[in-house]
Kinemage of the C-alpha trace (Angstrom):
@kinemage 1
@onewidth
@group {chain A} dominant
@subgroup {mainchain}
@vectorlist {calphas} color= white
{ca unk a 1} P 13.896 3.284 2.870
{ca unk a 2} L 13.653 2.088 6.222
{ca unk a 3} L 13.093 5.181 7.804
{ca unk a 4} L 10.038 5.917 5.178
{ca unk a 5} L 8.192 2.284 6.327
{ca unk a 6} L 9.287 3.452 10.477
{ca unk a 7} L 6.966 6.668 9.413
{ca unk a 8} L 4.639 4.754 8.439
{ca unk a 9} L 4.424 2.367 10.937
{ca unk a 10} L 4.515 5.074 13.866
{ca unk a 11} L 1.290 7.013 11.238
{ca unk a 12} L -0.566 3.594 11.656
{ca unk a 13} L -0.054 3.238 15.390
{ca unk a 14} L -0.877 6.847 16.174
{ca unk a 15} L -4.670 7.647 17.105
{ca unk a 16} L -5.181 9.623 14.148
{ca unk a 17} L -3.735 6.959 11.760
{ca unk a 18} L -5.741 3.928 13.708
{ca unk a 19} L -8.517 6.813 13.031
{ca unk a 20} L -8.133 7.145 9.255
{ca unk a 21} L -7.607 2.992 9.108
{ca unk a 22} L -10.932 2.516 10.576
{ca unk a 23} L -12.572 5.351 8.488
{ca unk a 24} L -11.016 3.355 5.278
{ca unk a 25} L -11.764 -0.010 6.434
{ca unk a 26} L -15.748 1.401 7.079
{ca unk a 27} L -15.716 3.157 3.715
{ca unk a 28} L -13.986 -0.060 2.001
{ca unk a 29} L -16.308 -2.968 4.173
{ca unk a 30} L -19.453 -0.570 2.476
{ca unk a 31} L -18.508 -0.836 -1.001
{ca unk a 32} L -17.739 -4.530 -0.637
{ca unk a 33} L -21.910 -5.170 0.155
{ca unk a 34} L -22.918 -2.491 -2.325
{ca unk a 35} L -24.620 -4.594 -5.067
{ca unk a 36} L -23.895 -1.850 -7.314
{ca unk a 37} L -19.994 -2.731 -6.792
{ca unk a 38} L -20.557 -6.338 -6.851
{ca unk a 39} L -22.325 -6.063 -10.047
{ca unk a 40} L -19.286 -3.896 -11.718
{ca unk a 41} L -16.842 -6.029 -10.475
{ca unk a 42} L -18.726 -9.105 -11.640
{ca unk a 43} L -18.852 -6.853 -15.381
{ca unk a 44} L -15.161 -6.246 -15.477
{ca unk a 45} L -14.438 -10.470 -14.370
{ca unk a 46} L -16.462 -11.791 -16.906
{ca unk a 47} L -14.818 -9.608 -19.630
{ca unk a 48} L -11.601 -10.729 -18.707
{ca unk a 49} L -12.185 -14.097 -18.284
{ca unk a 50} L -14.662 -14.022 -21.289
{ca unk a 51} L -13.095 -17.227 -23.082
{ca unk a 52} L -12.109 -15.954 -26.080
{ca unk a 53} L -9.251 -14.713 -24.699
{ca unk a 54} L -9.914 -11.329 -23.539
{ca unk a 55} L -9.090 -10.220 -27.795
{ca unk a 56} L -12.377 -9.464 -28.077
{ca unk a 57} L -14.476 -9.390 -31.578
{ca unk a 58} L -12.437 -9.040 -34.460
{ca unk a 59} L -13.579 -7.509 -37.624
C-alpha cells in the first residue's frame, strides 16, 4: 500500500499533477459560488435535517 500513496504523492508533486490540482481546485472553487449549487445543497440539508426525522410523510 505504501508504494500506491508514494505514486501518488510523486503524481501530486509532478507539474502535470500540480496542473490537474489547480484545474480541480478552479473547477471545485466555481461550483462553491454558483448559487445554483448553493441552492441544491441548501435542498438536500434541509431534507435531511427536516425534523421529522428524515422518515418523511407516512401514509
Amino acid at each position: 500500500m505504501a508504494s500506491l500513496f508514494n505514486k501518488v504523492v510523486q503524481l501530486a508533486n509532478s507539474p502535470k499533477g500540480k496542473q490537474a490540482i489547480a484545474q480541480a481546485t478552479a473547477k471545485a472553487q466555481q461550483l462553491a459560488n454558483d448559487p445554483k449549487t448553493k441552492a441544491k445543497i441548501d435542498d438536500v440539508r434541509r431534507r435531511f435535517s427536516g425534523g421529522r426525522g428524515g422518515a418523511g410523510p407516512t401514509a
